[in-house]
N, C-alpha and C positions, 0 to 999 in steps of 0.2 A: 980559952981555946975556941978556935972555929966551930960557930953550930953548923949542924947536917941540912943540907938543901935537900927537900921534898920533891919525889918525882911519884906522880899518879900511875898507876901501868890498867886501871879498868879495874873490875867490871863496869864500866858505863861511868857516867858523869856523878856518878854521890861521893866518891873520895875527892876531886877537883872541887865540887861543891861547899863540902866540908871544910877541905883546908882553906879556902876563899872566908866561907864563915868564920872560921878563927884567924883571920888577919894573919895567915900563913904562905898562902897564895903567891909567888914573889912573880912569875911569868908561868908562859902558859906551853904545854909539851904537846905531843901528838896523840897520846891514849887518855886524854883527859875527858874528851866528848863523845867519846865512841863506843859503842857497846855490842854485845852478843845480840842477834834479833831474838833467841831465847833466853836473855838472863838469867831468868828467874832458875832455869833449870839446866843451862849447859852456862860457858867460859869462854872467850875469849886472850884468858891470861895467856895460857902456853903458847900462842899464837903470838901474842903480842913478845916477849918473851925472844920469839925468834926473830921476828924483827927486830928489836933490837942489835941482837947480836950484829944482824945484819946490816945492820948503821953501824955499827962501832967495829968492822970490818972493810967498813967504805965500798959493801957489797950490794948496795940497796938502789934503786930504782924509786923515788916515790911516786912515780905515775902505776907502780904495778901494786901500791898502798890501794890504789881507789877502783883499779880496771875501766869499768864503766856506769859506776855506782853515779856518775854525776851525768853522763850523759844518756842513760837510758830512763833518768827521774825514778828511779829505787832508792836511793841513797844507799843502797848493798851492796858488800862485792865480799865476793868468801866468808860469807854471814856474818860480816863485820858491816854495823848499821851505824849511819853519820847522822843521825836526824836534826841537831844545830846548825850543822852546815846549809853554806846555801846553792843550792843546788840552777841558778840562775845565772851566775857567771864564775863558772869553772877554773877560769886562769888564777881570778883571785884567791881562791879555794885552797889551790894547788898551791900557791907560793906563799900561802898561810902556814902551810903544812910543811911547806920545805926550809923556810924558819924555823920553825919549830924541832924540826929532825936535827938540823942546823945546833938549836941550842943545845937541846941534846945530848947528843955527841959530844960537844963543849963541851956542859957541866958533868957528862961521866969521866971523861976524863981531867977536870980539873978542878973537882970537890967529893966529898965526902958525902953520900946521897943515901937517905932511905926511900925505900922504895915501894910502896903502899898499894895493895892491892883488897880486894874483896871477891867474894861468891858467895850467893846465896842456898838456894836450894842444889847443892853440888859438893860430890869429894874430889877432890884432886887427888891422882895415886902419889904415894909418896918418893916413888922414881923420880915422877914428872916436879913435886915438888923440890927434890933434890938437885934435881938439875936447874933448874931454879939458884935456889941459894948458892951452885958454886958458878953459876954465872955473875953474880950478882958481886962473889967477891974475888971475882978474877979482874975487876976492873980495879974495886980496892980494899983492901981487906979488913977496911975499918968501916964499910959500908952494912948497912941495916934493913931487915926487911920486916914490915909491918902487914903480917893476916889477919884478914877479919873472915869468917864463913860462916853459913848458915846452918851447915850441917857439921855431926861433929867427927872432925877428924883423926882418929884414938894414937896416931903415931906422934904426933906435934910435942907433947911432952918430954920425948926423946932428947937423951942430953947433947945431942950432936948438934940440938939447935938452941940452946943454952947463953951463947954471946951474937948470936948474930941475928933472931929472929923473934919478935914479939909478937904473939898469936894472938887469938879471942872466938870465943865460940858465941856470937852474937845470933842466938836461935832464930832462924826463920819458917815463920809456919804459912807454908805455902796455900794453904786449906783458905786461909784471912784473905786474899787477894781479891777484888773487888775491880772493877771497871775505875771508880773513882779512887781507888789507889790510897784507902785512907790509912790501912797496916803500913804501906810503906812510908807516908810522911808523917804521920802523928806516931806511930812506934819505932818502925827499925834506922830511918836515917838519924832521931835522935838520940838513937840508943848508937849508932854509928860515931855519934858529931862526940857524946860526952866520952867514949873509949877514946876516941883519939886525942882529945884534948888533957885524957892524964896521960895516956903514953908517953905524946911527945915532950909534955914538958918534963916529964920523967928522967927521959934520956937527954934533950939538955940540961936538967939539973943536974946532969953527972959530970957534962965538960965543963960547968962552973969551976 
């Protein structure tokens, strides 16, 4: 059977990261390098989320993706921060991203996609999470969603998400945060890389 094509939706670059680490990586989407200017403590998921819809409605603009995040040299725009991008020639930029939305689109509509997100010190309300998962499988209903968060969120056990969503309460102690950043690359992105690495093969060992 068909394995499931990986799509990243954020927080920030450590799930693209990750699956690139595991030789999982196959092309690259539009929420793979981009993050909340607050990670550690708000989301950009539900935002991102809407955007999608919004490609796969063919209702999207990606010039109103960036506003003027590249020409005012913030790399910010609706506290969505591009700090990979290169904020020196813009047209390039642009029609990196419009590939990318381009793919997209494709692959939701024409694979079977889990769709991989995180938060760290953050709950998401379980409404917003809801609406979430029956977007996800309004495109196809064999499609997957894989959470990871920092904080724990006491609804996720709920059997209503039972076949379609793989959780993880990967504790973030926001207290360890340091300038040099050493809790996040020596504990939580490894503690990130090995969850995912039994997940996924998990649920491909099932379409074997």
């Amino acid at each position: 059977m068909e394995k499931y094509n990986i799509i990243p939706m954020g927080d920030n670059c450590i799930v693209a990261e990750v699956i690139k680490d595991l030789n999982l990586r196959k092309c690259s989407y539009p929420f793979d390098w981009i993050s909340h200017i607050h990670y550690f403590t708000a989301t950009n998921i539900n935002y991102n989320f809407e955007i999608l819809e919004k490609v796969m409605q063919c209702n999207f603009n990606v010039n109103d993706f960036f506003g003027k995040a590249f020409t005012d040299g913030t790399k910010i725009h609706k506290n969505i921060w591009f700090p990979h991008d290169n904020a020196d020639n813009v047209e390039d930029t642009i029609d990196k991203y419009k590939r990318r939305f381009y793919r997209l689109h494709k692959d939701i509509l024409n694979k079977k996609n889990i769709f991989i997100f995180l938060t760290r010190h953050y709950v998401m309300e379980e409404s917003a999470f809801d609406k979430i998962v029956a977007q996800v499988l309004s495109y196809n209903s064999e499609n997957k969603i894989i959470y990871m968060y920092g904080s724990n969120h006491n609804y996720m056990h709920k059997p209503k998400y039972k076949y379609c969503v793989a959780y993880q309460h990967l504790n973030y102690d926001i207290t360890k945060i340091t300038q040099k950043m050493e809790y996040e690359y020596e504990y939580y992105r490894p503690f990130v890389k090995s969850y995912l690495s039994t997940v996924l093969k998990r649920i491909n060992d099932q379409l074997c």
